[in-house]
C-alpha positions in Angstrom: -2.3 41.2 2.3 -2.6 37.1 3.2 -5.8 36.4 3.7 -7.6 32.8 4.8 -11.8 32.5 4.8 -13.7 29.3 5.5 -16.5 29.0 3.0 -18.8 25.7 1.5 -19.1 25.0 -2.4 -21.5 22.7 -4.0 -20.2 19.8 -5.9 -22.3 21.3 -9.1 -20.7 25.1 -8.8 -17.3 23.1 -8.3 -17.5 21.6 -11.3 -19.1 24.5 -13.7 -16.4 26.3 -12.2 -14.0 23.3 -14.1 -15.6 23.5 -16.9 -15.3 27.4 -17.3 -11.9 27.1 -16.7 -12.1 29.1 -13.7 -10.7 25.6 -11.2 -7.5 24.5 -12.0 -6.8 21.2 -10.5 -3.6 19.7 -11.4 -0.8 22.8 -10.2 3.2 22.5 -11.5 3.9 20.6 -7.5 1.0 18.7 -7.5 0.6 15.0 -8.9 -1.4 14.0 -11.7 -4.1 11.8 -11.2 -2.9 8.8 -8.9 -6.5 7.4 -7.5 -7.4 4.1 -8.8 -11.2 3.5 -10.2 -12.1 1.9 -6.6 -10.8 4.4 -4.5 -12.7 7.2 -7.2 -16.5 4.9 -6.3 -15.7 5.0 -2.5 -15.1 8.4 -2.5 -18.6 9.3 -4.4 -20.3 6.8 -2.0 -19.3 8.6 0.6 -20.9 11.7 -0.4 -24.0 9.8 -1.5 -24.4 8.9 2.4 -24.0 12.2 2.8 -21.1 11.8 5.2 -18.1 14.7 5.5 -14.6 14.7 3.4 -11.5 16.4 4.5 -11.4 20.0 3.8 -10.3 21.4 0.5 -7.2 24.6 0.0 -8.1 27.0 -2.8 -6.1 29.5 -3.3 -8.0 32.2 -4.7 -7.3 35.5 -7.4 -9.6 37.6 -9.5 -9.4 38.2 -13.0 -8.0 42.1 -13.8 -10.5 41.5 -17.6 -14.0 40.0 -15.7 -13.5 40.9 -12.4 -14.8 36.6 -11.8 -12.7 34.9 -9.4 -10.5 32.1 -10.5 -9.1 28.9 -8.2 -5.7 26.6 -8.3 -6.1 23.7 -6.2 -3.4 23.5 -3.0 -4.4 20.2 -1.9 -7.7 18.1 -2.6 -7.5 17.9 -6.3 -7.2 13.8 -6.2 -10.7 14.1 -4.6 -12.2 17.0 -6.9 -10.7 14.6 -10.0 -12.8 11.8 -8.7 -16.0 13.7 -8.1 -15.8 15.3 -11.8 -14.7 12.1 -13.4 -18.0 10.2 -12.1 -20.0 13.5 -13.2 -18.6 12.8 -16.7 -19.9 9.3 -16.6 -16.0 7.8 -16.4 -16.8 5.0 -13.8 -18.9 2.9 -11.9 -20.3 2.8 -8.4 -18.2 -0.5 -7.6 -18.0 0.0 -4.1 -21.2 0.6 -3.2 -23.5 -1.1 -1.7 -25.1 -4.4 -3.5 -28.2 -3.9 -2.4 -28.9 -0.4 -3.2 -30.3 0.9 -6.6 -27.1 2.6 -7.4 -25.2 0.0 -7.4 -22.7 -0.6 -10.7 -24.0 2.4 -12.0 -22.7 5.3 -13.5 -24.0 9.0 -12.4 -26.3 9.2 -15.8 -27.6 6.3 -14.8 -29.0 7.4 -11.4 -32.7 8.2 -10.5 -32.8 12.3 -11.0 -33.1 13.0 -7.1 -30.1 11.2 -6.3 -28.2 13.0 -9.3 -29.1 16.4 -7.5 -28.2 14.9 -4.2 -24.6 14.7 -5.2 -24.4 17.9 -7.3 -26.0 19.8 -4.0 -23.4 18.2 -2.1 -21.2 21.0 0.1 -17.6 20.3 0.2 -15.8 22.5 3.3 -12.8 24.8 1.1 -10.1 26.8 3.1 -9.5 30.0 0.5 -6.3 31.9 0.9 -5.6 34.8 -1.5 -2.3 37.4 -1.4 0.2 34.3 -0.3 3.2 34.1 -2.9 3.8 31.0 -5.1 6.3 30.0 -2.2 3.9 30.3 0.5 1.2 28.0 -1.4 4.3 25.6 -2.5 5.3 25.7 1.4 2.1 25.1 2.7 1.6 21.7 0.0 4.3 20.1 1.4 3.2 20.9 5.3 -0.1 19.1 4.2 1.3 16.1 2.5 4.7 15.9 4.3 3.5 13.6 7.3 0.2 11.8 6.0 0.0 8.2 6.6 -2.4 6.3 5.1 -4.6 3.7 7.3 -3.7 0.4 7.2 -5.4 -2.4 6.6 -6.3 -3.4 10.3 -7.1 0.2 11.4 -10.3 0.3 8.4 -11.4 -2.4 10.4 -11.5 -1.2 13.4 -13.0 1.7 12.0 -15.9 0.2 10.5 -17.3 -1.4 13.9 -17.9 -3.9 16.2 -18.4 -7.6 15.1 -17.8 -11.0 17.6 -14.7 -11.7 15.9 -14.0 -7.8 15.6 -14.0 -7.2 19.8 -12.8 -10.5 20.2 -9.3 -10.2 18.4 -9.1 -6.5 20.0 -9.7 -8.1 22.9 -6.9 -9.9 22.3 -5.1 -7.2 20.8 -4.8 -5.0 24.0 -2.9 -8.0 25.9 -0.2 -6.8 27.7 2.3 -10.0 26.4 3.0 -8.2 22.9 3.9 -5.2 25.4 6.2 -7.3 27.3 8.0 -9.7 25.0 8.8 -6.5 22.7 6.8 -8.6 19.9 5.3 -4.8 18.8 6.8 -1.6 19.4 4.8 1.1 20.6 4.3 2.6 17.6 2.9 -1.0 16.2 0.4 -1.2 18.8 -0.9 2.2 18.2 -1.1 1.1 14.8 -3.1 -2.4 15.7 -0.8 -4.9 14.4 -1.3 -6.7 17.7 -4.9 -6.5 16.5 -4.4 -8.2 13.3 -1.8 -10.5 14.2 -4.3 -11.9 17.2 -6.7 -12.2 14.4 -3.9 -14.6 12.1 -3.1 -16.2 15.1 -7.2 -17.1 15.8 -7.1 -18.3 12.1 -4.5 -20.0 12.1 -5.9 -22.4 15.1 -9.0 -22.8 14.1 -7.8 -23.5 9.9 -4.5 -24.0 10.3 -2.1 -21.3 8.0 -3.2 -19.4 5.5 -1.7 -17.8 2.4 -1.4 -13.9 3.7 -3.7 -11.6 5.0 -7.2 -12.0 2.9 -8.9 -15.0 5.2 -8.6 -11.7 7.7 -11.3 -9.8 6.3 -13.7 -12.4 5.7 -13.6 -13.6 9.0 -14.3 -10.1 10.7 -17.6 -10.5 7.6 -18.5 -14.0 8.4 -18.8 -14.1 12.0 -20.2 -10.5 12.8 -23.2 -11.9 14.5 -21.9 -15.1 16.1 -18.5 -16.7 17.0 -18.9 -19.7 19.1 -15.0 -20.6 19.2 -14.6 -17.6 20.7 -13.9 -19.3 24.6 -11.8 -22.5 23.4 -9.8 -20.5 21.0 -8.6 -17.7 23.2 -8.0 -20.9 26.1 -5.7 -22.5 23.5 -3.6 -19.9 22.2 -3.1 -18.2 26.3 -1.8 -22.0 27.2 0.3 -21.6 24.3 1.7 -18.5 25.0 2.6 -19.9 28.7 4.6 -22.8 27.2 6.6 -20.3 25.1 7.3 -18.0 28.0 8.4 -21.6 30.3 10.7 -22.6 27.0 11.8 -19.3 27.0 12.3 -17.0 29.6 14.1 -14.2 27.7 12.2 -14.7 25.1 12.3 -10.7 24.5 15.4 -11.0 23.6 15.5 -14.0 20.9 13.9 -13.7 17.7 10.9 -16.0 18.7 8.9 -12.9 19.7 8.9 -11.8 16.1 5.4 -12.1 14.9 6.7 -14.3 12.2 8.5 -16.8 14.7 6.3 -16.8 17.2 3.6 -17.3 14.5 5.3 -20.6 13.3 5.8 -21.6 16.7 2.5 -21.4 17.9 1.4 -23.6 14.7 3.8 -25.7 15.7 2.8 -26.1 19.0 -1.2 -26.2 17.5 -0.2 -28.9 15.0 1.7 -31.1 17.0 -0.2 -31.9 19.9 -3.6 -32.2 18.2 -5.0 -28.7 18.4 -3.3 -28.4 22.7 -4.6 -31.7 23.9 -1.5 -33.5 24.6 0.5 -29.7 25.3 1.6 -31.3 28.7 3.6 -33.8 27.6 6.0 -31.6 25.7 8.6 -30.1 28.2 9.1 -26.9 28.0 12.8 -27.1 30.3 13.8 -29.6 27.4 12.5 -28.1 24.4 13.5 -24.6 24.9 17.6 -25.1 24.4 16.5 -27.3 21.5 14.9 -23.6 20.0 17.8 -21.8 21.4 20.4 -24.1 19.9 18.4 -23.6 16.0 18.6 -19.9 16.6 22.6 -19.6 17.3 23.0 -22.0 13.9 20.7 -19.3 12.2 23.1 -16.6 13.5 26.4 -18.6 12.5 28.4 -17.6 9.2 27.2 -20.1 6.7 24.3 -21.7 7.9 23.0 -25.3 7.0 20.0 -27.8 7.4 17.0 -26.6 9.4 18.6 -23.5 10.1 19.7 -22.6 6.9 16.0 -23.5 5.5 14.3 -21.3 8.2 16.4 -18.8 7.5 15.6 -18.7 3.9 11.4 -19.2 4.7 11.3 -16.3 7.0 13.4 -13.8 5.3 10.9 -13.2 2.6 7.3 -13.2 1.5 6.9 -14.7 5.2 2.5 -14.6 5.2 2.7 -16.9 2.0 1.6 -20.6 2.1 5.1 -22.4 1.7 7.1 -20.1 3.7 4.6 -20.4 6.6 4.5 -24.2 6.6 8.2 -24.3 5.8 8.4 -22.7 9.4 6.0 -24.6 11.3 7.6 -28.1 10.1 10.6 -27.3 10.9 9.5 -26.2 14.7 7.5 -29.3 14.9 10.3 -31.6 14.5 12.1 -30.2 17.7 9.0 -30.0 19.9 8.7 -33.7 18.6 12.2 -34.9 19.3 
């Protein structure tokens, strides 16, 4: 008869239960260890704050000789792993933070109370017993089929508000990356509207940067204050209303890709000394200019500025050179 029974576990029965050889973590369907050493130290942090971790499968049986119940891990081992690697003194609390007294440490190293904080710990386990090997093998790949792991802008959403943080969601929710199909829906639901507003405020007040790292530290440096919030935002809506003068369909030319209309807003940045002389660039003149380079790019064998556009957006586009590539090569037509 299947049976399923929600119960709680303490990180120290958990891992006696290991050691007794009555856990079995890594199952014939299941990966072997995958986490890397930061992931492990976040993970233990977590449960040092004493905040929740997705529920754990067990699937239960009971020994015929003993009569002691015995476990195989359905889904969860990468985060049981963790928890008895750090246990057995295997890594550090990296990711921590700096100004605690646990910092860097390893779990022998920890102040007693704080030891039998995390071996009291209760993880949340999901026990099913009488379900055939197919069942449990079934059920694995229902758990793991459709996971998607957060991306870089969703943890930063998730881990609050900041100036710079509700000012490029601010930004983020706009309706133009709607309209001009620059993200599909299931981008925006994803915030890459978020994190490309936050390149694009980057990239006006600093000019281009090499990928996605300046990102983070701005969401760290301006939490408390960010006084370019007004100008910036003023500059990069007037230069979103020249694009949409150059080009009226621009949904349907490759300039609302986030990595054209990135370049072309730097463009537009560079060349008129940060907007200030925006108004005496015509957008009726320049926009066939931009059409004109994007039929070249399109034609059979490419040459000049086409041919070197093509070749510095079609790969490692958030890089340095490629991104200055593009912008140079736009400036010269708003310039002509």
């Amino acid at each position: 008869m299947n049976k399923r029974s929600s119960t709680t576990k303490d990180v120290g029965l958990l891992h006696q239960l290991y050691k007794n050889g009555q856990l079995t973590l890594a199952t014939e369907f299941q990966r072997d260890s995958v986490w890397p050493h930061k992931a492990k130290a976040y993970l233990i942090d977590t449960i040092i704050n004493d905040r929740p971790i997705p529920l754990l499968f067990f699937q239960r049986a009971t020994s015929a000789q003993t009569g002691q119940p015995s476990y195989n891990v359905i889904d969860g081992q990468q985060r049981l792993r963790a928890i008895f690697d750090f246990l057995d003194d295997r890594f550090r609390l990296s990711q921590s933070n700096k100004k605690t007294d646990y910092y860097n440490k390893r779990f022998s190293a920890l102040r007693s109370e704080l030891q039998n904080n995390i071996r009291n710990y209760d993880l949340v386990i999901e026990e099913l017993s009488g379900y055939s090997d197919d069942d449990i093998r079934d059920m694995f790949v229902r758990f793991n089929k459709y996971v998607v792991q957060l991306s870089p802008q969703e943890l930063r959403h998730a881990k609050g508000a900041g100036r710079f943080h509700d000012f490029v969601e601010k930004l983020g929710k706009d309706d133009f990356w709607r309209a001009y199909k620059v993200f599909s829906g299931g981008n925006l639901r994803r915030m890459k509207s978020v994190e490309f507003s936050a390149e694009l405020t980057i990239l006006l007040i600093e000019g281009p940067q090499d990928k996605k790292s300046s990102v983070d530290l701005y969401y760290g440096g301006y939490r408390d204050k960010f006084a370019e919030a007004n100008t910036t935002e003023a500059r990069l809506r007037n230069y979103l209303n020249w694009i949409v003068k150059a080009l009226p369909n621009l949904a349907s030319t490759r300039y609302r890709k986030p990595v054209d209309l990135y370049s072309l807003i730097g463009a537009l940045d560079h060349s008129t000394a940060g907007g200030n002389t925006l108004s005496r660039i015509s957008a009726a003149a320049v926009g066939p200019k931009l059409l004109e380079l994007e039929k070249n790019m399109k034609a059979r064998s490419p040459t000049g500025d086409a041919a070197r556009y093509l070749v510095a957006a079609s790969r490692q586009t958030d890089n340095i050179i490629p991104r200055t590539t593009r912008i140079e090569i736009l400036e010269k037509f708003l310039r002509s």
